[in-house]
Each structure stands twice: as C-alpha cells, then as structure tokens.
C-alpha positions in Angstrom: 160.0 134.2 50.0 156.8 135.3 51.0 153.8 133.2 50.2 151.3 135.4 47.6 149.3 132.5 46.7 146.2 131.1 49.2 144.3 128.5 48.7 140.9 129.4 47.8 138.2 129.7 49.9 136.2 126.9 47.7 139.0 124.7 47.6 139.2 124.7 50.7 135.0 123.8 51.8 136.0 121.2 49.4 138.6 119.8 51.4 137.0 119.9 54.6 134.3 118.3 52.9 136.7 115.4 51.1 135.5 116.4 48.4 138.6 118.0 46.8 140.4 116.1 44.2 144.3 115.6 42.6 145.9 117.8 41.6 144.5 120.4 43.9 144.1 118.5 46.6 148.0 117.7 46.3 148.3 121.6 46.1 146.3 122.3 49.1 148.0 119.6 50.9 151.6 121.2 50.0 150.2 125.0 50.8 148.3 123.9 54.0 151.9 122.8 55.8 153.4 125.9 55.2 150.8 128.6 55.7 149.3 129.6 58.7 146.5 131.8 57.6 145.3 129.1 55.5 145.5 126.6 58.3 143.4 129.3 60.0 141.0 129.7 57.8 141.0 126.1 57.5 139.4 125.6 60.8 137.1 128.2 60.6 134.9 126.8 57.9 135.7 123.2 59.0 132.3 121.4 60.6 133.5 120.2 63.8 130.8 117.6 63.8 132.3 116.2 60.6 136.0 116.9 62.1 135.5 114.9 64.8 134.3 111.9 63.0 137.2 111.9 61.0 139.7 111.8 63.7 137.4 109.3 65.4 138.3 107.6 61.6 142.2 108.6 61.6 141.6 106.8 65.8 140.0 104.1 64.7 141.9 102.7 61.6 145.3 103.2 63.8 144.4 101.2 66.7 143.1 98.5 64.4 145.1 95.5 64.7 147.5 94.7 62.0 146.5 91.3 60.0 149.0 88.9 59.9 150.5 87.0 56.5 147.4 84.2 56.5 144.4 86.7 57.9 145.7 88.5 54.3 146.0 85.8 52.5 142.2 85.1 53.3 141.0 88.4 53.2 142.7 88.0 49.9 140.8 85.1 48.1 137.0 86.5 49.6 137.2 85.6 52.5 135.1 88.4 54.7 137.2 90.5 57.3 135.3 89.1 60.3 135.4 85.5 59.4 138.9 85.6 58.7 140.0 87.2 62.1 137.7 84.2 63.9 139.4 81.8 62.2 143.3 83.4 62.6 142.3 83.8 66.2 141.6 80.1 67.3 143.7 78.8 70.1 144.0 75.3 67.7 145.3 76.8 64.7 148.5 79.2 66.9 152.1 77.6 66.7 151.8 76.1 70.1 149.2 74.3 69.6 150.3 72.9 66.1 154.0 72.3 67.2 152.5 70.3 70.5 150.3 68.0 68.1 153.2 67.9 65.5 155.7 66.9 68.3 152.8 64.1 69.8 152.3 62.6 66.4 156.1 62.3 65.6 156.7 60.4 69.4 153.7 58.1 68.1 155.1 57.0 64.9 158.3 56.8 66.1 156.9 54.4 68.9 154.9 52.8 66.1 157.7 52.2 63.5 159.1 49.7 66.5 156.5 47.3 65.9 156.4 44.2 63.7 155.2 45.7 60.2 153.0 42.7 60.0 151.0 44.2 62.7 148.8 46.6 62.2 150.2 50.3 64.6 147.6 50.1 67.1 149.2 52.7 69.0 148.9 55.4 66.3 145.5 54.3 65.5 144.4 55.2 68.6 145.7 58.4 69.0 145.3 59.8 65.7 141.3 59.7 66.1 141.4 62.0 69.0 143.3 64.9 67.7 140.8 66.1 65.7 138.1 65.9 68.4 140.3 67.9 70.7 140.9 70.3 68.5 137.6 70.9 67.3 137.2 71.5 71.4 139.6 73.7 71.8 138.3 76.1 69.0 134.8 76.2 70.7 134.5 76.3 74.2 133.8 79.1 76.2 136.2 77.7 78.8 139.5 77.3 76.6 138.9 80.0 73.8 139.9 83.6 74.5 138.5 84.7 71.3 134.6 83.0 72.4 133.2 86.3 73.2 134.2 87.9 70.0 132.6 84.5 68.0 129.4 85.2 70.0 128.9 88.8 69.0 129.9 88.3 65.2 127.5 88.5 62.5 127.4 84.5 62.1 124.8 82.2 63.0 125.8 79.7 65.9 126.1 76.9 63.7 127.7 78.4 60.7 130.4 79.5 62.9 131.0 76.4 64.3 131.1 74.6 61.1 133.8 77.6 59.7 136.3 76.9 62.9 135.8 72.8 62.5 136.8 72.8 59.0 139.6 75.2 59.4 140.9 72.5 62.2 140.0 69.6 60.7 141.5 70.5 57.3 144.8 71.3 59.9 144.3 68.1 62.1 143.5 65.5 59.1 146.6 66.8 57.4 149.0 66.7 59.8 147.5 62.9 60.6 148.2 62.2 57.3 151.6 63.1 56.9 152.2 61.1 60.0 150.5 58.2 58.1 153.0 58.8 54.9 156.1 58.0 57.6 154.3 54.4 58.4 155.0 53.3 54.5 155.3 49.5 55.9 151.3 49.4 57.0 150.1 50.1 53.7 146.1 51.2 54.5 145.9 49.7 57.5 147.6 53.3 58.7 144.8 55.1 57.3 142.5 52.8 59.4 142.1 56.1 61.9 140.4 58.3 59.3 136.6 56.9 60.0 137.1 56.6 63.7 138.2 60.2 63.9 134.8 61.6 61.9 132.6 59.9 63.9 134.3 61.3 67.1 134.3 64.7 65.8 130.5 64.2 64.5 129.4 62.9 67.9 131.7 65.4 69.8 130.0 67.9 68.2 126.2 66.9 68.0 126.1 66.5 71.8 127.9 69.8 72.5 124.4 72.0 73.0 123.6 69.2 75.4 126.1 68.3 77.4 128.9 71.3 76.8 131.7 71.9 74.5 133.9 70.8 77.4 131.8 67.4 78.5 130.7 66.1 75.2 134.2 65.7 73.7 135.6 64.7 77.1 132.9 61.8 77.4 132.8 60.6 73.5 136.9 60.8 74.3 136.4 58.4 77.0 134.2 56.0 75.2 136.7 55.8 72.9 139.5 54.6 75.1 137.2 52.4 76.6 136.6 50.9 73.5 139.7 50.5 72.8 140.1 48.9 75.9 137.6 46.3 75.8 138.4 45.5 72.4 141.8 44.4 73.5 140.9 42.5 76.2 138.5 40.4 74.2 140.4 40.0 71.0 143.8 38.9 69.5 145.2 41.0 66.7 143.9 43.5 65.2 141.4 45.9 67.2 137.8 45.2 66.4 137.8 49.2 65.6 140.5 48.8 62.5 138.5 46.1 60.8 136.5 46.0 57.8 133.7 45.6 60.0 134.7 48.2 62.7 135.3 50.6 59.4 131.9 50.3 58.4 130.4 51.1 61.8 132.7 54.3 62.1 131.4 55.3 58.5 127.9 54.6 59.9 128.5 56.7 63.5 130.1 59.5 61.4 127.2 59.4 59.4 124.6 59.4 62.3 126.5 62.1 64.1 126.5 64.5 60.9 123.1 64.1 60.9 122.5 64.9 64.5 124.3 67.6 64.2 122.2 69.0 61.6 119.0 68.5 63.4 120.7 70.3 66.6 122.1 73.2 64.6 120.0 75.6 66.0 120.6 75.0 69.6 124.0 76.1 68.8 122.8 79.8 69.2 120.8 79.0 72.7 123.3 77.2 74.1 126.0 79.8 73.1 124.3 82.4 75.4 124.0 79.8 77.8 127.8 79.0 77.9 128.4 82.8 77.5 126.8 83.2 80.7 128.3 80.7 82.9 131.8 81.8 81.5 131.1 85.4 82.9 129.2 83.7 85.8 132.2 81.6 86.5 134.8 84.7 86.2 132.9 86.5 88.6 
C-alpha cells in the first residue's frame, strides 16, 4: 500500500524541537520508520546545532556506567548520584576487601574461643581495634584508592567527604566486629572491650592525616598501638591495662580528643588533598 498520509510539516518542527507530545508523537514515531520523504524532510528542518547535542545526550547516557543493586538502593532513599558512586566505589567496601576482613576476624575468634573463658580474649582485643583504622585508610589515600581523583574533583568539601567514606566503613567495620563479638558469648562485655580503643584510633588516625599523610598517620597511630600493647604485657599480669575500666576511660577520653582535633583540622583536608593529588601524579610520573 502506498503511504498517502505525511506527517505534517508542524508536527514535525515539533519533533525536532521535543516538543511534540503522545499521541502524535507515537504517530510520528510509527510514520517516521517507514517513510522516506518524511525522514527527508525530517533533516531538513532539523537544527543541527540542537541535533548534535542530542546525540551527544543519546552518547552520553549510553556510556554511562550502570549502577549496581546498592548505588540504587542509595540513589533510592536521597542519597545524591555523586555521593553515592564515591561511596560504592571505595576499595574498603568491594567483596575482597570485606571477605579478607571477614576471613581475619573468623581465624581470631576461632584462636580466641581456645582460651580459658575466665580470661579476657586478648588476642581479639587487639586486632579488632585496627580494622577500622585500616579501613578508614584504605578509603582515603591517594596511594591505595583508585577512585581518589574522582573524590577530589566532586562537588564535596574535603572534610565532608571524608567524614561520608568513614562512616560508610565504620558502620561496615564496627558491624562486622561485632558479630565477631556475638561468637565470644563466654566473655560477656569484656569482648566489647575493643569498641573505645578502635574510635580513638580511627579519631587520631584521621586528625593527623593532613599532617603526616593518609598513609603515615594510620601507619604510626597503628604502631603505637602494638607497642602499647606490648609494654602493657610486659609490665602487667592479666588483663591488658588497655581492657580495664581505667584503660576504657582513657580510650573514651583519646576518642574524644581526636574528634575534636579533627574538627579543628577539617579544613586542611582540602590543602592537603591537592597536596597528595600532586605527589600521586608526581610519583606516577
């Protein structure tokens, strides 16, 4: 059958334009594919200025990368569309990395649940504090994050975005610490003795980081800690000085001082980011 019916001319400036609407624009659409003169007249009145930009659109939206089930799921509850793919995009919060600290924290209780239950599990105590730190590390270095280029450029302030990515891990880190803690039933509180410990080394990990690096300022409260440890069990019988009432209340009062710090220091974070930025790029080179 022969096609005796065009689209007309309006219609079609409309289309061009966007600015045609159902059920024509479902007509035009149908008439379009099959007619050629239409087609041609099509691209005739089309503004190739404004054609461009739309396949520069059509480009654009299909080399967009797909967001995965939780990057929706944030996007979902009001989340904005830049913060979520900072936060889906930390090295910390990938499989690998949560599996590793899963598997680390399963070999530590299993280790632990050898030990007299009248002890307190010193081993598990002492690990469980640095997870977190590391963690937080790992999602903000220039060294270990892929994504810290993308962080720098995003419309965030230094601070704020550090603050985003450390929740997001330590909400991850302090849960999987807990349900560690859950499979050490026989320790009562003493298993939650880790919980202080590993604020303040997250607090002071993080206040130092525009001074020393996000790579020497964990590395160095890290070490401190050990040593602590250390010390404390060569001076002492028992229970570490770190998992007493009195070591509690210290850790509550470092975690406190650190927060505060941190504050203080919050806007070196955007200085120090450019600095990092440019010894990353220096370093590749």
């Amino acid at each position: 059958m022969s096609t005796t019916w065009h689209v007309p001319e309006d219609d079609l400036r409309a289309y061009t334009a966007g600015e045609l609407t159902a059920p024509r624009l479902w007509s035009a659409d149908t008439h379009l594919a099959a007619c050629a003169d239409c087609r041609a007249l099509l691209a005739r009145l089309a503004d190739p200025v404004a054609l461009d930009a739309g396949w520069e659109r059509l480009d654009a939206e299909l080399d967009a990368p797909r967001r995965g089930f939780v990057e929706s799921l944030m996007v979902r509850v009001g989340v904005a569309d830049h913060t979520a793919r900072l936060l889906t995009a930390t090295p910390v919060l990938r499989r690998s990395w949560l599996a590793a600290v899963a598997a680390v924290l399963l070999m530590t209780v299993q280790a632990t649940a050898t030990v007299s239950p009248g002890r307190s599990p010193t081993l598990f105590l002492a690990l469980a504090p640095l997870l977190p730190l590391a963690g937080v590390a790992l999602s903000y270095g220039p060294v270990l994050d892929p994504t810290y280029e993308m962080g720098v450029v995003s419309p965030l302030h230094g601070f704020r975005l550090l603050l985003i990515r450390t929740v997001a891990v330590l909400t991850v880190g302090l849960g999987l610490n807990g349900l560690a803690t859950l499979a050490l039933p026989d320790y009562g509180l003493r298993a939650l003795a880790w919980l202080l410990p590993a604020l303040a080394l997250t607090a002071t990990g993080l206040a130092l980081t525009p001074r020393l690096g996000p790579v020497v300022a964990p590395v160095l409260v890290g070490g401190a800690w050990i040593g602590l440890l250390l010390t404390a069990d060569a001076s002492g019988d028992g229970t570490l000085a770190p998992f007493t009432a009195a070591g509690q209340g210290v850790a509550g009062a470092v975690a406190a001082l650190g927060a505060g710090l941190l504050y203080l220091v919050r806007d070196r974070f955007d200085t120090s980011t450019v600095r990092f930025t440019d010894f990353r790029q220096g370093g590749a080179g």
